[in-house]
C-alpha positions as CSV (number, residue, x, y, z in Angstrom):
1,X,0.0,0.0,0.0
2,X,1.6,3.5,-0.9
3,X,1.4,6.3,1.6
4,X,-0.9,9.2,0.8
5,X,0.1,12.7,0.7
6,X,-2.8,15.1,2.0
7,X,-1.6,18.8,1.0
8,X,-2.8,21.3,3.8
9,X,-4.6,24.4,2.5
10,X,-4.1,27.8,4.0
11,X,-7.5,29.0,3.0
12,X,-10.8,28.2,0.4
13,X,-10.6,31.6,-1.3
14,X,-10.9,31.4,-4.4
15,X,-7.6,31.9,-6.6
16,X,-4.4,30.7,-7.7
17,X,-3.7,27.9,-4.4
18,X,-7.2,26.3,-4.8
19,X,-7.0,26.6,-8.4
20,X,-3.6,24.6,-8.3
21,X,-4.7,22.4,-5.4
22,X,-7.3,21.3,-8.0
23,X,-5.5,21.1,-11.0
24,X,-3.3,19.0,-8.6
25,X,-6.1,16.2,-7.6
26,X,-4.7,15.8,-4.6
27,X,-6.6,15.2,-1.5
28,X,-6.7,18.3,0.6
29,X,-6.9,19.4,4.4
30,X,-8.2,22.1,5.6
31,X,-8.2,23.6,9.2
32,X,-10.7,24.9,11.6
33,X,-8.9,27.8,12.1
34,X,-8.8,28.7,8.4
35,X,-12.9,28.4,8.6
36,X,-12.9,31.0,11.6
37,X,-14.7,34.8,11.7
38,X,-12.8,36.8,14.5
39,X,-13.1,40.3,15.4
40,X,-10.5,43.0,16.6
41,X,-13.5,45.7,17.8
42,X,-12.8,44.9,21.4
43,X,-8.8,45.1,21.4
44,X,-8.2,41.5,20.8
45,X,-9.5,38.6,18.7
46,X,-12.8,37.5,19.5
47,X,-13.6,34.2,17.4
48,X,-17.4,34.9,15.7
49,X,-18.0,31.3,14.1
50,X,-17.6,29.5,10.6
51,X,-17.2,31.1,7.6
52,X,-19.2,28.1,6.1
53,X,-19.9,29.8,2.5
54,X,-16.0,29.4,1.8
55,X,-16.9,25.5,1.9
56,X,-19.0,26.2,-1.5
57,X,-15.2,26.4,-3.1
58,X,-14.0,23.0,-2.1
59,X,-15.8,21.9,-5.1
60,X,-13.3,20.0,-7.6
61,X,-10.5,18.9,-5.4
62,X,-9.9,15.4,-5.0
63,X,-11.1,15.1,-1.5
64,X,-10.8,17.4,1.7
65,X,-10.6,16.7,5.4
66,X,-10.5,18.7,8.6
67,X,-8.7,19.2,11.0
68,X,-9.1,20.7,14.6
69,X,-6.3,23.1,14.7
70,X,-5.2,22.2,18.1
71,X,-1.8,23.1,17.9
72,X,-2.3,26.8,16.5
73,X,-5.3,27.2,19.1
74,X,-2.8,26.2,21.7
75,X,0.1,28.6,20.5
76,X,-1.9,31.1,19.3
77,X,-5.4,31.7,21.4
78,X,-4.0,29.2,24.6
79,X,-6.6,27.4,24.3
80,X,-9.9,26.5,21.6
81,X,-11.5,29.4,20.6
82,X,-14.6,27.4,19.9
83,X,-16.7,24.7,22.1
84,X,-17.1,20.7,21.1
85,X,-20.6,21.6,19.7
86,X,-19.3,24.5,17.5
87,X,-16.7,22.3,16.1
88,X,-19.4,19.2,15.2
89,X,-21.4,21.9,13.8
90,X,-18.6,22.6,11.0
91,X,-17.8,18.7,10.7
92,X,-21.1,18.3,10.1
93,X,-21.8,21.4,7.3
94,X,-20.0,19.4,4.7
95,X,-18.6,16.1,3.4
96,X,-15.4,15.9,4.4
97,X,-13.5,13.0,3.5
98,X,-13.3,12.6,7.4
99,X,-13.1,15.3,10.5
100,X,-10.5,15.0,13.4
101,X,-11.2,14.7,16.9
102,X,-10.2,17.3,18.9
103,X,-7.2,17.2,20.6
104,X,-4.7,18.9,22.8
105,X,-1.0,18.6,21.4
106,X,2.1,18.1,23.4
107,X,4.8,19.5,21.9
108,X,7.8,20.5,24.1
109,X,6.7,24.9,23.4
110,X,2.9,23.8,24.7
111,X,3.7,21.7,27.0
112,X,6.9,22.8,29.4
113,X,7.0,19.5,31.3
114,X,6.0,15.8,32.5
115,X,2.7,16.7,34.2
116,X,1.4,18.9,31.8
117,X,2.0,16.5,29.0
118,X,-0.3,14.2,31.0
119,X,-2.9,17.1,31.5
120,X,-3.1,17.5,27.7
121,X,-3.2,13.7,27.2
122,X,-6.0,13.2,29.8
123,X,-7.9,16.0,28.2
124,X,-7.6,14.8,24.3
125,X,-9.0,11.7,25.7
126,X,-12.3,13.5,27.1
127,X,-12.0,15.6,23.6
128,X,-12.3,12.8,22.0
129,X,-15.3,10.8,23.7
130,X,-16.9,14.3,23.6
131,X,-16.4,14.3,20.3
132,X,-17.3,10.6,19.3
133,X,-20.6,11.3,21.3
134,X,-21.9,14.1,19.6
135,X,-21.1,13.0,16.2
136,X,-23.3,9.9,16.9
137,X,-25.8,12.6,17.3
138,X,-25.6,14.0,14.4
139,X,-25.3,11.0,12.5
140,X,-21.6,11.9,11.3
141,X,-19.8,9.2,13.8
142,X,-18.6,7.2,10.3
143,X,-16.3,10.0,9.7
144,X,-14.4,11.1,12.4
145,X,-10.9,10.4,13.0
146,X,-10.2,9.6,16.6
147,X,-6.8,11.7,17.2
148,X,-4.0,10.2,20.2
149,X,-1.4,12.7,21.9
150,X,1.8,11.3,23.5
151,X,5.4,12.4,24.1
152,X,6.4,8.6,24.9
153,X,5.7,6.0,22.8
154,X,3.8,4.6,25.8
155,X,1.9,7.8,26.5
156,X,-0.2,7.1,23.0
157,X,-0.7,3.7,24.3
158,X,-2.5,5.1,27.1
159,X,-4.4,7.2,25.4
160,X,-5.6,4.6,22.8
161,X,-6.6,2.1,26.1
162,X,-8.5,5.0,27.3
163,X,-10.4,5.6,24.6
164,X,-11.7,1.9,24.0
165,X,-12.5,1.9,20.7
166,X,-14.1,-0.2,18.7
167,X,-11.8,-1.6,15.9
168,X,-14.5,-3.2,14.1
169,X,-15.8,0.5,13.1
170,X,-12.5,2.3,13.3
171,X,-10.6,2.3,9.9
172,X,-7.7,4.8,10.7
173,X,-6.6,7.7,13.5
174,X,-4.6,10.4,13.8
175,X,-1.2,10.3,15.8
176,X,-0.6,14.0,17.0
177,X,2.4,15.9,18.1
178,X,4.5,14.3,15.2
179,X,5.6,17.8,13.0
180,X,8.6,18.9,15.6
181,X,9.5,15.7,16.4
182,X,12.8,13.9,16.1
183,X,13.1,11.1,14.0
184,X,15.9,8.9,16.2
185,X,15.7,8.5,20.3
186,X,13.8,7.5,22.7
187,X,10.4,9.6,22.1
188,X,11.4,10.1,18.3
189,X,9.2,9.1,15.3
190,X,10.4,5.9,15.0
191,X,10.1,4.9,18.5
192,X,6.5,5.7,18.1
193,X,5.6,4.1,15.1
194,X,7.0,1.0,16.1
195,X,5.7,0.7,19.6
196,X,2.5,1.7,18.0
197,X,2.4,-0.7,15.3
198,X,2.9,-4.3,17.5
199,X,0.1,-2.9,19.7
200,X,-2.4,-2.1,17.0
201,X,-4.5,-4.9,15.8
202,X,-4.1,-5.6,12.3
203,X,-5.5,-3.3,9.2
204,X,-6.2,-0.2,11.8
205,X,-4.2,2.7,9.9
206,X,-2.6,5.6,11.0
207,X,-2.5,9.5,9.6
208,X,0.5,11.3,10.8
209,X,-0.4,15.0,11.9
210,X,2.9,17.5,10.1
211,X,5.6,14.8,9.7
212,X,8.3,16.9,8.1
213,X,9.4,15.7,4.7
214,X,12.9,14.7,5.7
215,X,11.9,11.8,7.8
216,X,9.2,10.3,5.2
217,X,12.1,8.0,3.8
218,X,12.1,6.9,7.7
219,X,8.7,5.4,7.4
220,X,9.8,2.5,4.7
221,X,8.4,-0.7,6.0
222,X,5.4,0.8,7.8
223,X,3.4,1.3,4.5
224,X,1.1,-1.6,6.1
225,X,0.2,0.6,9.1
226,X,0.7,4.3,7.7
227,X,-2.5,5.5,5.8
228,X,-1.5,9.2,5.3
229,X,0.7,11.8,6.3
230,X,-0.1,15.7,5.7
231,X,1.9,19.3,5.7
232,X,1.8,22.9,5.1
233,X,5.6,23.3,5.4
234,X,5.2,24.7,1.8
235,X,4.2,27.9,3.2
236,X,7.5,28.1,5.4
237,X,9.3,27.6,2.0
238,X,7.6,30.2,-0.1
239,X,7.8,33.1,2.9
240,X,11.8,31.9,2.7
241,X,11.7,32.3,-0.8
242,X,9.9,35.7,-0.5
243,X,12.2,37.0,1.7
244,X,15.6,35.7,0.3
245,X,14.5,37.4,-3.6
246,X,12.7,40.7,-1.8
247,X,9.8,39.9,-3.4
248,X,6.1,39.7,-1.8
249,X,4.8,35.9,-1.0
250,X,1.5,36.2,-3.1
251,X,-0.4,33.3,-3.3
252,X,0.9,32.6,-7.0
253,X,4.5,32.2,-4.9
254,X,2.5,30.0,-2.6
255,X,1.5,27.8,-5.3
256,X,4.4,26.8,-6.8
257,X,5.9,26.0,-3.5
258,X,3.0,24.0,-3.0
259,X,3.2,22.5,-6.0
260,X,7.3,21.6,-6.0
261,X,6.5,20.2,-2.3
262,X,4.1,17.9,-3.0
263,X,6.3,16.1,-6.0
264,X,9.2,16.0,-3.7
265,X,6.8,14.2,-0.5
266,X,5.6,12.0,-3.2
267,X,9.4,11.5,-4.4
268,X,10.7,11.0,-0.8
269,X,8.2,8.0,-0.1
270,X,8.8,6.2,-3.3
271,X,12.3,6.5,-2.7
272,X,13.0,4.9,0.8
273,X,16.8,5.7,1.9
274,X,16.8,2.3,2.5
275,X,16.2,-0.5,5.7
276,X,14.8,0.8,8.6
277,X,16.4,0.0,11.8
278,X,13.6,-0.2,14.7
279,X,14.6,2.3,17.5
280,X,15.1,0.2,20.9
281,X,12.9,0.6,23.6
282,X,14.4,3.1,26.6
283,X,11.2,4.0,29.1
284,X,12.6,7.6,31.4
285,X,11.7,6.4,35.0
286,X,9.5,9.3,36.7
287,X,11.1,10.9,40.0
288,X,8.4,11.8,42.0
289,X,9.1,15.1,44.1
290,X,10.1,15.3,47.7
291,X,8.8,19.2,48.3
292,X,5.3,18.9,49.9
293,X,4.2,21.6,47.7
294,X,5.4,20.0,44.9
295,X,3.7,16.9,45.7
296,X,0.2,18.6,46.3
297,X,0.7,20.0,42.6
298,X,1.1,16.8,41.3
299,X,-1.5,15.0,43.5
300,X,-4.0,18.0,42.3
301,X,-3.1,17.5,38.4
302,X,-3.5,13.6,38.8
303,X,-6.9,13.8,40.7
304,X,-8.2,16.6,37.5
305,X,-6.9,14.3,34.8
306,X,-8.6,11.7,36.1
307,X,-12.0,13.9,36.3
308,X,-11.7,15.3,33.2
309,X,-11.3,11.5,31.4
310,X,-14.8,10.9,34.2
311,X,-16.4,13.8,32.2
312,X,-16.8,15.7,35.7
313,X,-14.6,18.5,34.0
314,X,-14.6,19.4,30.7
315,X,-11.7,19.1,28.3
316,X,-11.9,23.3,27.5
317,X,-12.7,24.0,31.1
318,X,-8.9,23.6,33.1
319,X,-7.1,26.1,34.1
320,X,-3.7,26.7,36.1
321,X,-5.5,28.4,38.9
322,X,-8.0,25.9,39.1
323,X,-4.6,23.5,39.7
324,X,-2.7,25.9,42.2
325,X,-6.7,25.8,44.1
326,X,-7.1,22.4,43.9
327,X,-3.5,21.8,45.3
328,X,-4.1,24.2,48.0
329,X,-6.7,22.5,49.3
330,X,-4.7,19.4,49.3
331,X,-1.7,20.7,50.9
332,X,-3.5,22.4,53.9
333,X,-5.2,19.2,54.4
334,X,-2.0,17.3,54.9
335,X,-0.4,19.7,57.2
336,X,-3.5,19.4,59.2
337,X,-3.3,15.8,59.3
């Protein structure tokens, strides 16, 4: 089986990108946050809903998925701008070739350290039953794309045991967190794949979230487990280009990149750099803290993973203060004891 290429569109306006995305025939993704209405009246951006007519344009690409956007909403906005219900509302305004879950990346400039990578993990999983939930309400289950977060290969193991799903309906998910990522080590690419792919039953496919193209000839070998893989890293190349000849990055400049990017993905995975050597298993041991403070902050994030995975919080709703509260109450309770 040969690994897809899904090219990641910065917009559905009308001109020369969608115009070569469909002379392209190439299946297409497309994020939430390029659907978004915001407004700067009150100082800042204020997110106003879809700008569903833009969705009239998909008309004569190959295909076209969504995506969630979770790592821009992190970076950008610190959070979703939107709820669970406004994001089914766009899944379910078109046909998309399938919709993401949502999901909370871990990336090391989102999430600092160990805890809050297990935050984030805990809360993609409620995202993600949230999600599966109210797309069986809508009728729109058969096309979303469960999404797992990890920073250890054994952290999207958890996440997949969380989420209990039900292979018999499940065709494919998404593995997030994979566009920064190093290819070699411990909680590199391959590390991942691998672990992933001796504890994934047969015929359950994976799309990778923003692997960069210099590791696709990495993934020879897992053609059996790797559905898809998608970027926008053309854009990076075109505002480089832009820059080095002094010249604006119109979207004509945008579609060439997009263009010569795609060949050379496409080039890259047909032309493996040869065997793949499986990265060895090396699990980091956890050292628990010894400062009683400390402790009550990690006792605190522990005991609001677990109720956000219970549905008792929801996924959009932590905060830090809500932690540094919680773990107050925790911490005066043991010096009183």
């Amino acid at each position: 089986m040969t690994i897809g290429v899904l090219v990641g569109l910065p917009h559905l306006r009308e001109g020369p990108i969608l115009n070569k995305a469909r002379a392209m025939q190439m299946p297409a993704l497309i994020s939430a946050n390029a659907l978004s209405r915001w407004s700067q009246r009150q100082g800042w951006p204020e997110w106003l809903g879809w700008k569903l007519d833009q969705l009239r344009n998909a008309r004569g690409l190959a295909s076209l998925a969504l995506d969630s956007a979770g790592f821009v909403a992190m970076a950008r906005y610190r959070g979703f701008p939107w709820r669970t219900d406004d994001y089914l509302a766009l899944a379910a305004s078109y046909p998309f070739r399938w919709f993401a879950s949502m999901d909370y990346c871990v990336e090391p400039e989102i999430a600092a350290d160990r805890e809050e990578v297990l935050g984030r993990i805990s809360r993609t999983i409620r995202a993600n039953l949230d999600c599966r939930r109210g797309a069986r309400d809508l009728g729109i289950e058969h096309r979303l794309m469960p999404v797992i977060q990890g920073r250890r290969p054994e952290d999207y193991e958890r996440c997949l045991d969380a989420l209990a799903l039900d292979v018999s309906r499940t065709r494919f998910i998404g593995v997030g967190s994979m566009c920064r990522r190093q290819v070699r080590g411990p909680e590199g690419l391959i590390a991942v794949l691998d672990h992933l792919d001796r504890i994934l039953p047969p015929g359950l496919m994976l799309h990778l979230f923003g692997v960069k193209g210099s590791a696709l000839p990495e993934l020879a070998g897992l053609d059996h487990r790797i559905l898809s893989v998608d970027s926008q890293a053309y854009g990076i190349a075109a505002r480089q280009d832009a820059f080095r000849r002094g010249v604006a990055k119109t979207d004509e400049l945008v579609a060439e990149h997009m263009q010569a990017w795609t060949g050379r993905q496409l080039s890259r995975l047909a032309n493996p750099s040869g065997t793949r050597q499986p990265e060895p298993a090396c699990a980091v041991p956890d050292k628990p803290p010894t400062d009683p403070w400390e402790q009550a902050i990690v006792q605190a994030r522990a005991e609001i993973r677990q109720c956000v995975e219970d549905g008792d919080i929801g996924h959009e709703d932590v905060t830090t203060l809500w932690i540094e509260q919680w773990a107050a109450d925790i911490y005066r309770d043991a010096l009183a004891g």
